[in-house]
N, CA, C and O atoms as a CHARMM CRD file, in Angstrom:
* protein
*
  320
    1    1 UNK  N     11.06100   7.56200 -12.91800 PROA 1      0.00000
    2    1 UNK  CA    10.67800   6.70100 -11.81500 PROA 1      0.00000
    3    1 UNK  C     10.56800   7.54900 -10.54800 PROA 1      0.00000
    4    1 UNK  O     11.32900   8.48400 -10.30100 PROA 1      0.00000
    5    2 UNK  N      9.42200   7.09500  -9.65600 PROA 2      0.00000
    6    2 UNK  CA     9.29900   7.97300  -8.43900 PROA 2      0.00000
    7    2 UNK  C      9.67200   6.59900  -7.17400 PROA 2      0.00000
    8    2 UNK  O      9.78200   5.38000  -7.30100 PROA 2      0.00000
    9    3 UNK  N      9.77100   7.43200  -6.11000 PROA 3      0.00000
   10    3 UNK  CA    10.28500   6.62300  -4.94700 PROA 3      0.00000
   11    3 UNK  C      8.53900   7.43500  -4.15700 PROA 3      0.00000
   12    3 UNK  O      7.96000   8.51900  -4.23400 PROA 3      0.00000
   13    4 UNK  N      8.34600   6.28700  -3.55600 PROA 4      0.00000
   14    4 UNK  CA     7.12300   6.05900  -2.63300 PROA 4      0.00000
   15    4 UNK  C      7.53900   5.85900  -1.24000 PROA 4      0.00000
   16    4 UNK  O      8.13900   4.78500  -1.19900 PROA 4      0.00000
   17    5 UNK  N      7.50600   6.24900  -0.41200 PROA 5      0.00000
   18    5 UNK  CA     7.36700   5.58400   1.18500 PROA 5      0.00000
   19    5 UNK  C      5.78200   4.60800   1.63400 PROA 5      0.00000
   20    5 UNK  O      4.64100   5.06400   1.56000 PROA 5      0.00000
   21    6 UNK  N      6.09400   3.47100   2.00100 PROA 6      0.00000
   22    6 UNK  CA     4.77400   2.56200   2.15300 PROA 6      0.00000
   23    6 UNK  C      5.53300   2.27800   4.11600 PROA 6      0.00000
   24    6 UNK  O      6.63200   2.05400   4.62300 PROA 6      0.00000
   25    7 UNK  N      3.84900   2.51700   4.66100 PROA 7      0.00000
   26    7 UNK  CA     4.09400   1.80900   6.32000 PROA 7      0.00000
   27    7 UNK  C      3.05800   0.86400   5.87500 PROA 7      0.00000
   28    7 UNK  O      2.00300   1.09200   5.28300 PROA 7      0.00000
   29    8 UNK  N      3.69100  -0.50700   6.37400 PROA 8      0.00000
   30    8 UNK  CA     2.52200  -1.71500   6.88100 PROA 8      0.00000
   31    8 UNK  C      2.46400  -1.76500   7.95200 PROA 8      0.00000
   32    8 UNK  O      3.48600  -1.83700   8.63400 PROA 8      0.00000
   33    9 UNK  N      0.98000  -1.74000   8.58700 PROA 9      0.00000
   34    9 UNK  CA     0.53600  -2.31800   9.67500 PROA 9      0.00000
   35    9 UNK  C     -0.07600  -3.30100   9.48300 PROA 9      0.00000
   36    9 UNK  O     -0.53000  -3.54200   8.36500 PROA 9      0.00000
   37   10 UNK  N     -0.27100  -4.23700  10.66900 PROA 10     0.00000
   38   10 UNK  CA    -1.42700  -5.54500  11.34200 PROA 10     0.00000
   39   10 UNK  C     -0.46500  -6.47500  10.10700 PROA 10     0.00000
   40   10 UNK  O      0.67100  -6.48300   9.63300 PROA 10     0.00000
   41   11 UNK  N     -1.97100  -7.31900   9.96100 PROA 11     0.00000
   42   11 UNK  CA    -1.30700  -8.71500   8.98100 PROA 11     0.00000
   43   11 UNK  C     -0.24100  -8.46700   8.08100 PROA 11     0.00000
   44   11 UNK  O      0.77500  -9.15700   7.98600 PROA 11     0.00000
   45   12 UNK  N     -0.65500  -6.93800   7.09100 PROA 12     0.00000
   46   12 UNK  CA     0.12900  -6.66100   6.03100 PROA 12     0.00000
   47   12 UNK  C      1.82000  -6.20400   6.53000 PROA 12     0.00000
   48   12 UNK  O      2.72200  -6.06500   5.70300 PROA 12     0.00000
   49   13 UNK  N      1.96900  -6.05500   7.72200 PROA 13     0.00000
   50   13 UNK  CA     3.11400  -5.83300   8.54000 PROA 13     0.00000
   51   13 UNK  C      3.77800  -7.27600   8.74200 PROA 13     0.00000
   52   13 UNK  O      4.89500  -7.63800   8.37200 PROA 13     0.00000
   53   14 UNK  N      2.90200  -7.92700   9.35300 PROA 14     0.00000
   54   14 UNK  CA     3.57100  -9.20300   9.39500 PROA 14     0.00000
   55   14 UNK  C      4.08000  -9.89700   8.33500 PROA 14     0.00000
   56   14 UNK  O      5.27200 -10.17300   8.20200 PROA 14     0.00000
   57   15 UNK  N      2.96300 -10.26300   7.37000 PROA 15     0.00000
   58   15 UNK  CA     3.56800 -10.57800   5.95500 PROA 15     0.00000
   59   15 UNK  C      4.76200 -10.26800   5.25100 PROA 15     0.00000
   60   15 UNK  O      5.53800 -11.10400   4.78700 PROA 15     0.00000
   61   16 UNK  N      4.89500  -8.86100   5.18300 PROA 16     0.00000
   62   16 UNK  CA     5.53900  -8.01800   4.60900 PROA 16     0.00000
   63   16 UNK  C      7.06200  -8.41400   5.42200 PROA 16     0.00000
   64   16 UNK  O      7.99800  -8.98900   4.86500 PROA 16     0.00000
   65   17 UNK  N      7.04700  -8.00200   6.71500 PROA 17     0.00000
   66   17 UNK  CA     8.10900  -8.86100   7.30300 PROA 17     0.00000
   67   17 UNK  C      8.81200  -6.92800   7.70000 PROA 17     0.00000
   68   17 UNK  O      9.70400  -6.83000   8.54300 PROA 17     0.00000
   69   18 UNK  N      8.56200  -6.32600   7.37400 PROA 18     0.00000
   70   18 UNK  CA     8.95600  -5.02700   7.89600 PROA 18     0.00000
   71   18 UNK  C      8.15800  -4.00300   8.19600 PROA 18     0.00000
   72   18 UNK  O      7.08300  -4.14300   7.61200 PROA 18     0.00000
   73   19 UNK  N      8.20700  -2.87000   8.95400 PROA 19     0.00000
   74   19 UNK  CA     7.08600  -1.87800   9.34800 PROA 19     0.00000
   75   19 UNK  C      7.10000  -0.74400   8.34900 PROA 19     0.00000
   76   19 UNK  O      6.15500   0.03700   8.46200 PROA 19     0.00000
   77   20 UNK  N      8.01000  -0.48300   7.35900 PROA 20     0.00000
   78   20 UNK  CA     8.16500   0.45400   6.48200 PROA 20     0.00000
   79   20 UNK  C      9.55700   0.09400   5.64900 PROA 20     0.00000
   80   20 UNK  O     10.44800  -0.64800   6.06200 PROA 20     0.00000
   81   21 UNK  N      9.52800   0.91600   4.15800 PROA 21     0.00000
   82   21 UNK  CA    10.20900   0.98000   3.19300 PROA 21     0.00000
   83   21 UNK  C      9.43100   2.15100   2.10100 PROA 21     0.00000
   84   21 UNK  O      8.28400   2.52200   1.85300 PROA 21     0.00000
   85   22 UNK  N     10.98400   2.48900   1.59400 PROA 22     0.00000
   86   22 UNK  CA    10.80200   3.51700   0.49200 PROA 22     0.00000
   87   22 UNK  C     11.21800   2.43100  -0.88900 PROA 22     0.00000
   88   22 UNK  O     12.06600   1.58000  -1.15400 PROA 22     0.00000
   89   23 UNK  N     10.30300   2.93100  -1.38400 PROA 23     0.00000
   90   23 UNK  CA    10.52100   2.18200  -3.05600 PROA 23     0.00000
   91   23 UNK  C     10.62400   2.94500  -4.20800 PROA 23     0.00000
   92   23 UNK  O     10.20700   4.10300  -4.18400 PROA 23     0.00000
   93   24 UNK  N     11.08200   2.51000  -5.14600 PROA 24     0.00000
   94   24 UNK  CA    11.22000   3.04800  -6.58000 PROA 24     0.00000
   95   24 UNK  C      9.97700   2.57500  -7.03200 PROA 24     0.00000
   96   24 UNK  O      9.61700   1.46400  -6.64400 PROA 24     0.00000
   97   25 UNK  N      9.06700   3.40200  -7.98600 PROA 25     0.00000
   98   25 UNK  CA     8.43300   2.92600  -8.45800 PROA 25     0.00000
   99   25 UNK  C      7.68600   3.37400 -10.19100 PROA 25     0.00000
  100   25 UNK  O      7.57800   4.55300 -10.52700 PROA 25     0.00000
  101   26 UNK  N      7.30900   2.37800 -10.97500 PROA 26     0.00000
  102   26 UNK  CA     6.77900   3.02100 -12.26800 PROA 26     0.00000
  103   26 UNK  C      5.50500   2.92900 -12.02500 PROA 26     0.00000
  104   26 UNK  O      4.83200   3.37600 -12.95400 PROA 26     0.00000
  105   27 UNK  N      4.82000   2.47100 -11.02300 PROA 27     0.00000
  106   27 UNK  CA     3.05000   2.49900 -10.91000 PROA 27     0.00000
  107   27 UNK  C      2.73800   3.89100 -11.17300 PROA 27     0.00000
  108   27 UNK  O      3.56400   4.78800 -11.00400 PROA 27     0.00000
  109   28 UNK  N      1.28400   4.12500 -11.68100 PROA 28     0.00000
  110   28 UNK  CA     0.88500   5.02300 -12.01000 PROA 28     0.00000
  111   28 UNK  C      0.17800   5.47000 -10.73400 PROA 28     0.00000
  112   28 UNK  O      0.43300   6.54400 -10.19000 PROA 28     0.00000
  113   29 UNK  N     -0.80700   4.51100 -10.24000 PROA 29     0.00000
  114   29 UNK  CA    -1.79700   4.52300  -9.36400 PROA 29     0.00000
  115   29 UNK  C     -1.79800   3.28500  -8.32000 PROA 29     0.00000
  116   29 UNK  O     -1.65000   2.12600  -8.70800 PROA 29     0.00000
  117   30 UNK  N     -1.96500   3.60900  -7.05800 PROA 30     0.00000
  118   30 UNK  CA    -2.78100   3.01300  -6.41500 PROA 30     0.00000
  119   30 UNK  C     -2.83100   0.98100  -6.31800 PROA 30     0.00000
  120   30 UNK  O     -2.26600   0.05800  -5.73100 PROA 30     0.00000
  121   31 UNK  N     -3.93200   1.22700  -7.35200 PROA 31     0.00000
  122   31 UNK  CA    -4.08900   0.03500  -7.62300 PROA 31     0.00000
  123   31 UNK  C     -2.79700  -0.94800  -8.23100 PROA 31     0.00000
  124   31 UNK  O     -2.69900  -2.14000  -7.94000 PROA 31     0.00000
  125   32 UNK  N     -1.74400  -0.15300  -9.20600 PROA 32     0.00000
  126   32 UNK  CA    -1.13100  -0.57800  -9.66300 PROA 32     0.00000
  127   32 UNK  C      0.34200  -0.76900  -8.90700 PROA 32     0.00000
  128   32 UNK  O      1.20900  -1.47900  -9.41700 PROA 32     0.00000
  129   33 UNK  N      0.54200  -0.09100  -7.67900 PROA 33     0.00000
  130   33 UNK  CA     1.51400   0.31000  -6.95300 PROA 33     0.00000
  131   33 UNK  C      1.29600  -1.50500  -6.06800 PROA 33     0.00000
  132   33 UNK  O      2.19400  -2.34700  -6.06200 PROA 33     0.00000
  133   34 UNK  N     -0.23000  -1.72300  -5.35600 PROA 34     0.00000
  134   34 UNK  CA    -0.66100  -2.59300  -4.60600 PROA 34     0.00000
  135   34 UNK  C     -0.61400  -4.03000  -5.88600 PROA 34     0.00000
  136   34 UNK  O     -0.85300  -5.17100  -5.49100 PROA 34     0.00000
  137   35 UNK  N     -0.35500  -3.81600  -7.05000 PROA 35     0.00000
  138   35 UNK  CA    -0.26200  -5.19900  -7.61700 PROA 35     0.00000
  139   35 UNK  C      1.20500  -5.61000  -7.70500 PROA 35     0.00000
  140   35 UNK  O      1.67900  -6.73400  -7.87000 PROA 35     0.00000
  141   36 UNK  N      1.85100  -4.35400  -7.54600 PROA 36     0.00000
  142   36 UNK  CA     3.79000  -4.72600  -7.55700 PROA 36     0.00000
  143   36 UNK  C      3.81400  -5.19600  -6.03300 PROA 36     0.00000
  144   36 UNK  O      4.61500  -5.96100  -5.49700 PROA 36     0.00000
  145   37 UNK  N      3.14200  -4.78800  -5.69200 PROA 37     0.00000
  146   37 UNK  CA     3.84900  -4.92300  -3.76700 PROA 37     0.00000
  147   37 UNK  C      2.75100  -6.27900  -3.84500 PROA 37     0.00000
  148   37 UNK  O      3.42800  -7.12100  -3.25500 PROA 37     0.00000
  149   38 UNK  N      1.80800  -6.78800  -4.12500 PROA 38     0.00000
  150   38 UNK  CA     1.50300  -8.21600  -4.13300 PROA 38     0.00000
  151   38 UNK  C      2.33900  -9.53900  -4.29800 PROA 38     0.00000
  152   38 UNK  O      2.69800 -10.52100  -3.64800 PROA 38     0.00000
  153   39 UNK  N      2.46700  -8.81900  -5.92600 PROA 39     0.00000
  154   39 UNK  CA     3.78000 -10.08600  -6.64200 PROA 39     0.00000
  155   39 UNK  C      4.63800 -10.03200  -5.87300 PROA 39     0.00000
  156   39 UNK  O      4.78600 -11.18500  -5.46800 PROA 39     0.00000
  157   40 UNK  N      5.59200  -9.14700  -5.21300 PROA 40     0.00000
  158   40 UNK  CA     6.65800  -8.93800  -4.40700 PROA 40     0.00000
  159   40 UNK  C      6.60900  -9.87300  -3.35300 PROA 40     0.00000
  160   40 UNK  O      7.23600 -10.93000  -3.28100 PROA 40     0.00000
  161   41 UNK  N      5.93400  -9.47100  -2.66300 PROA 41     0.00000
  162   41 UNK  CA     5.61100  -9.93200  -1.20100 PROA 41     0.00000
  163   41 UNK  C      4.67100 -10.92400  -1.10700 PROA 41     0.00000
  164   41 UNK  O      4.55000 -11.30100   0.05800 PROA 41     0.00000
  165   42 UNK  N      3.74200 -11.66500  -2.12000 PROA 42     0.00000
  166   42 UNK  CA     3.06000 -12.97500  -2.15300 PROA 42     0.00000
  167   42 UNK  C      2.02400 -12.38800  -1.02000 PROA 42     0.00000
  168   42 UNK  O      1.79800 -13.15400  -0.08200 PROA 42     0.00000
  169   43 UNK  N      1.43200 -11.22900  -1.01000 PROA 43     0.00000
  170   43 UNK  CA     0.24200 -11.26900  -0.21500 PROA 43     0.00000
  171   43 UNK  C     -1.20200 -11.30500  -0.69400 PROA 43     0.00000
  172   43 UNK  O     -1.81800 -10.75600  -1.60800 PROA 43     0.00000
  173   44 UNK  N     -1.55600 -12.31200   0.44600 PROA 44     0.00000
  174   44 UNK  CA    -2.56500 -12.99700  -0.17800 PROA 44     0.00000
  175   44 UNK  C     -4.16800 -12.30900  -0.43100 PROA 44     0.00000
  176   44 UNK  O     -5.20900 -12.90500  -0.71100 PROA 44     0.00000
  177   45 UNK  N     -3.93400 -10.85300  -0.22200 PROA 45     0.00000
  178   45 UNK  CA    -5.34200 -10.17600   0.01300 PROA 45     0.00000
  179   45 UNK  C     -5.82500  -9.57800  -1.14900 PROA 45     0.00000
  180   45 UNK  O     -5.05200  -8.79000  -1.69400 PROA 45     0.00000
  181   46 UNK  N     -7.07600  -9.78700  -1.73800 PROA 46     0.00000
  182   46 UNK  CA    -7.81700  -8.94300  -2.94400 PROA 46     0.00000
  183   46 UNK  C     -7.52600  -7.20400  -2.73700 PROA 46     0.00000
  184   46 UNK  O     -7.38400  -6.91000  -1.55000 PROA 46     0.00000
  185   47 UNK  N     -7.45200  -6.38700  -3.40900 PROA 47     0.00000
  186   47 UNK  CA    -7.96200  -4.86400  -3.27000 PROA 47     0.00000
  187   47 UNK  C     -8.71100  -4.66500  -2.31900 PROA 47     0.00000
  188   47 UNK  O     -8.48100  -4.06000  -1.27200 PROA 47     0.00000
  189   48 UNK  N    -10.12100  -5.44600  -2.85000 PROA 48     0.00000
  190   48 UNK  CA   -11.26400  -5.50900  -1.52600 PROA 48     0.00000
  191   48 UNK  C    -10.89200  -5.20600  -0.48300 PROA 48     0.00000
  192   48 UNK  O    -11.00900  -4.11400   0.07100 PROA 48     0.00000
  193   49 UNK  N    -10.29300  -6.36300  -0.02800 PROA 49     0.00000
  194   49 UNK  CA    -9.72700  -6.55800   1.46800 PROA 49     0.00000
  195   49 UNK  C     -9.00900  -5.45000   2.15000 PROA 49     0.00000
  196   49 UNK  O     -8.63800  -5.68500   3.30000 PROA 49     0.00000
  197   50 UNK  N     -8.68300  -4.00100   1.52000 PROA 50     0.00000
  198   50 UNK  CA    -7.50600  -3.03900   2.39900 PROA 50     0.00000
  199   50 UNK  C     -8.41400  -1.91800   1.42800 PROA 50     0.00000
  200   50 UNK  O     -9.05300  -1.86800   0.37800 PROA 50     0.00000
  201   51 UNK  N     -8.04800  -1.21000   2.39200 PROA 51     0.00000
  202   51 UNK  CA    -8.26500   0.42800   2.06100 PROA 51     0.00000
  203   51 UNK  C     -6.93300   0.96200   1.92800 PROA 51     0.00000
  204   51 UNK  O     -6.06900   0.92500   2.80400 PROA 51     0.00000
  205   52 UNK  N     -6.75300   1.76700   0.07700 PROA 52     0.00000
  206   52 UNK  CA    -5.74800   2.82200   0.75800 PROA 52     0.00000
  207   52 UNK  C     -5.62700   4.20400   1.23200 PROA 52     0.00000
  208   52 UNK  O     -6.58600   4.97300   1.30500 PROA 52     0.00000
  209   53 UNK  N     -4.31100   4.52500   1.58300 PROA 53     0.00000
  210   53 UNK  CA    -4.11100   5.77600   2.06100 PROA 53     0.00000
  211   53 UNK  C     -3.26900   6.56500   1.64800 PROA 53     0.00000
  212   53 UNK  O     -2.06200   6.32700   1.68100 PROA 53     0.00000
  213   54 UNK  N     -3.76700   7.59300   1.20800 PROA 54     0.00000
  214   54 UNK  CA    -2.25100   8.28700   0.70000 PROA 54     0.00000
  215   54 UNK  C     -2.01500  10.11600   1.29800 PROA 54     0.00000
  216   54 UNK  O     -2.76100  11.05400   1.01600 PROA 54     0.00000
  217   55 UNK  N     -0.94500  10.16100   2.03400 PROA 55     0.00000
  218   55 UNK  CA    -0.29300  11.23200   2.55200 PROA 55     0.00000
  219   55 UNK  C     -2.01100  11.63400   3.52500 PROA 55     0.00000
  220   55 UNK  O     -2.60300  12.68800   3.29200 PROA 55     0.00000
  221   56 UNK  N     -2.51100  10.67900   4.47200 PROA 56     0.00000
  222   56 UNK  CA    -2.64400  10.73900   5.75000 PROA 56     0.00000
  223   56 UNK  C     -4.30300  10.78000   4.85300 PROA 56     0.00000
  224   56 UNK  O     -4.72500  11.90100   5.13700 PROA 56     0.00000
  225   57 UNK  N     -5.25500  10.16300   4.04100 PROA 57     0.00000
  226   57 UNK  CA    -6.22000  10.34800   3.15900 PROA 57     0.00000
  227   57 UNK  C     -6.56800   9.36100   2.93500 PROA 57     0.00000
  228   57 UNK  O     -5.81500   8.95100   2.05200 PROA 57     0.00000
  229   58 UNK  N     -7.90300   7.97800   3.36400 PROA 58     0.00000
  230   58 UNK  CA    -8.00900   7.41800   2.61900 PROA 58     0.00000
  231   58 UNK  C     -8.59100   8.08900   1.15000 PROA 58     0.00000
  232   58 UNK  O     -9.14900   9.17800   1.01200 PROA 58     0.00000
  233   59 UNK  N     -8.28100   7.10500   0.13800 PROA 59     0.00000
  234   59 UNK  CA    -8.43400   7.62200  -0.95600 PROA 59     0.00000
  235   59 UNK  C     -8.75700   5.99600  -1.76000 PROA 59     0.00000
  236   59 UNK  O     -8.64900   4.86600  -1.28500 PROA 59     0.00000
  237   60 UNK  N     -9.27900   6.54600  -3.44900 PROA 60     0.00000
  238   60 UNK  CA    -9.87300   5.67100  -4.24800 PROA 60     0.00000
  239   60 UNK  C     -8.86800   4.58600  -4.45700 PROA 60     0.00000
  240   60 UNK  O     -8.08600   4.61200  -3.50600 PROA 60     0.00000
  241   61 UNK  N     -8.55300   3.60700  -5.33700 PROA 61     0.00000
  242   61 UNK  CA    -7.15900   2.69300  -5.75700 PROA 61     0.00000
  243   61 UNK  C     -6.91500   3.30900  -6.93100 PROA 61     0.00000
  244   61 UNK  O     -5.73000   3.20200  -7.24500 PROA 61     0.00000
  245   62 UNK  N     -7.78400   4.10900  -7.95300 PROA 62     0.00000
  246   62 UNK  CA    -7.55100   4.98300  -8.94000 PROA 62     0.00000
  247   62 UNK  C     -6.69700   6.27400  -8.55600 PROA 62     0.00000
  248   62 UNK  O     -6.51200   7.30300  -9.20600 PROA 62     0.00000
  249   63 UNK  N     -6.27500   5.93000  -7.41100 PROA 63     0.00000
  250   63 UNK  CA    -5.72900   7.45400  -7.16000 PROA 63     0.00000
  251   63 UNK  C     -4.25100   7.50400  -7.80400 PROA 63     0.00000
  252   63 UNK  O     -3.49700   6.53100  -7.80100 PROA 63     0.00000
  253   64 UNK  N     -3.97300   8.61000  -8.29000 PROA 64     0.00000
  254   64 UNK  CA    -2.55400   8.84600  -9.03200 PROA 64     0.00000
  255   64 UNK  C     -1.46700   8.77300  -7.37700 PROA 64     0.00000
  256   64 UNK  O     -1.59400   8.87400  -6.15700 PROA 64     0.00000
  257   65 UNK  N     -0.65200   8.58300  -8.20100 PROA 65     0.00000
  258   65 UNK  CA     0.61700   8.59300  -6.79500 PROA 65     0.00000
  259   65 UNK  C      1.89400   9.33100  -7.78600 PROA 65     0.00000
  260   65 UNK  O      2.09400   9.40500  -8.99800 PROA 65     0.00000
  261   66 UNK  N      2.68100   9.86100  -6.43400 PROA 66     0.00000
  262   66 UNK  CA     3.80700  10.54600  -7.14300 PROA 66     0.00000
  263   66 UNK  C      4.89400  10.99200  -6.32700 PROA 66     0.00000
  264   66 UNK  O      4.62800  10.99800  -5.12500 PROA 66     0.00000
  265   67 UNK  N      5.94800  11.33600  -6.61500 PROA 67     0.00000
  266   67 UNK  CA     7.27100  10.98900  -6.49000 PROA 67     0.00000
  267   67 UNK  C      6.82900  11.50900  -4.21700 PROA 67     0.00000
  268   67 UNK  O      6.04500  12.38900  -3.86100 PROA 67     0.00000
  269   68 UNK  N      7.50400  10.76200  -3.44300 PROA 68     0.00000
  270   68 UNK  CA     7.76600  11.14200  -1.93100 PROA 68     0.00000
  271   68 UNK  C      6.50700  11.01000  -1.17800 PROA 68     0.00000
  272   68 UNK  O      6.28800  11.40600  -0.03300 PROA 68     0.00000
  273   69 UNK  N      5.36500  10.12900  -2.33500 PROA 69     0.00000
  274   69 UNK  CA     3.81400  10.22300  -1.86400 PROA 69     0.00000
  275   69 UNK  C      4.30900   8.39100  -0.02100 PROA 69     0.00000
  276   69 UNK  O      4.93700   7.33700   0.07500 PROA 69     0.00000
  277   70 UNK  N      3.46500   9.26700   0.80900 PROA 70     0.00000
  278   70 UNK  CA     3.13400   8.49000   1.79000 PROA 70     0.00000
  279   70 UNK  C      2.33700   7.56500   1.81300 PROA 70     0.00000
  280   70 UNK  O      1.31400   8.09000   1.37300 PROA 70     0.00000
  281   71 UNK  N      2.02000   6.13900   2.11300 PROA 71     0.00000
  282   71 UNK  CA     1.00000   4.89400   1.32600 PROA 71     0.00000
  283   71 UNK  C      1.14700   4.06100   2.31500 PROA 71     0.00000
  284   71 UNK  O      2.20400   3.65800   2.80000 PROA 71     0.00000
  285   72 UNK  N     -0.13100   3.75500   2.66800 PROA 72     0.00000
  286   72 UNK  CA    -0.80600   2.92000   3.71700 PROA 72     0.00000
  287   72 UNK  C     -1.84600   2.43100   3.07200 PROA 72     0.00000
  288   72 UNK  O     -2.75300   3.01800   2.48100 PROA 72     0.00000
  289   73 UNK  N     -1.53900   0.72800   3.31300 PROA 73     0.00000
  290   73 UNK  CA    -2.69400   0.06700   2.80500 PROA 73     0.00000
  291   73 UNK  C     -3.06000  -0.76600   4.16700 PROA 73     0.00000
  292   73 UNK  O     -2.32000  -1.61000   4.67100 PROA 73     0.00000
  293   74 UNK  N     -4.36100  -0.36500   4.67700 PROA 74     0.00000
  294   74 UNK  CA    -5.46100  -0.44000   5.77500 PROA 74     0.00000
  295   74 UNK  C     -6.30500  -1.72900   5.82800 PROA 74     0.00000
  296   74 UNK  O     -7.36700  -1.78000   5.20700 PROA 74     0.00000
  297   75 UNK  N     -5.81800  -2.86800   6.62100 PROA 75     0.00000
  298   75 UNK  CA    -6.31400  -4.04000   6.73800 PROA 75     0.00000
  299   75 UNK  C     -8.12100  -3.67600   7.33000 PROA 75     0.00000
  300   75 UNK  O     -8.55800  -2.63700   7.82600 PROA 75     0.00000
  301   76 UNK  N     -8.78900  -4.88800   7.04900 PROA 76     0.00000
  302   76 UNK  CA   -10.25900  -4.65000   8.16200 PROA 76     0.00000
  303   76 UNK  C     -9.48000  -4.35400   9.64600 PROA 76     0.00000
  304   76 UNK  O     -8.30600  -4.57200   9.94800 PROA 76     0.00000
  305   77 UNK  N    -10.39200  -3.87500  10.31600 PROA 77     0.00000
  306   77 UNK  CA   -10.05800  -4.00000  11.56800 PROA 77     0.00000
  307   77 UNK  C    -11.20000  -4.42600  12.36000 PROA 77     0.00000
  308   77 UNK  O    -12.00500  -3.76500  11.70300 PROA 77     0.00000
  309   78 UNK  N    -11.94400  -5.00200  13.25300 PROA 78     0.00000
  310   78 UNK  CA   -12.82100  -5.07000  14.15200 PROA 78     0.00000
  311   78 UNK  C    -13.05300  -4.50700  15.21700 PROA 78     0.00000
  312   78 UNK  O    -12.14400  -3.96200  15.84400 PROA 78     0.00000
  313   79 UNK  N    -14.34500  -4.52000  15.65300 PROA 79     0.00000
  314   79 UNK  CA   -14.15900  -3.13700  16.96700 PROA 79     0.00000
  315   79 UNK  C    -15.52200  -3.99200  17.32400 PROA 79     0.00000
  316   79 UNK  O    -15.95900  -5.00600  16.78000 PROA 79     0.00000
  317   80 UNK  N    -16.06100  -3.19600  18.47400 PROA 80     0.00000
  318   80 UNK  CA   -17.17600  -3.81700  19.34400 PROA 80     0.00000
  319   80 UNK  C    -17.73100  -2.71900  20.27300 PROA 80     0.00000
  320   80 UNK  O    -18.63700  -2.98100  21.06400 PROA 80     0.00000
């Protein structure tokens, strides 16, 4: 098992109810890391909806993750 550090910002911050946590985790990837932290936390957003990030990178949801990896999942944002 690897331990992950995840920061939420914007909605996924609010939801989440904290600005950061380190986790244990058996996800392989990405995608699979963002379906534990769904069920967990009841958030209501598709994949679609967030970009992730890993150790300062957006990157694919296929992306492998591994033990002390940094993870930011990136709401839309709007600009003008």
């Amino acid at each position: 098992m690897k331990t992950v550090h995840l920061e939420y910002v914007a909605m996924v911050r609010e939801t989440v109810g904290k600005p950061r946590e380190s986790l244990p985790t058996t996800a392989a990837d990405l995608a699979g890391l963002y379906a534990d932290l769904a069920a967990r936390y009841q958030l209501p957003w598709s994949r679609e909806a967030l970009r992730p990030a890993l150790n300062d990178r957006i990157v694919a949801w296929d992306t492998s993750i591994a033990h002390d990896d940094r993870i930011l999942f990136l709401p839309p944002s709007s600009g003008g």
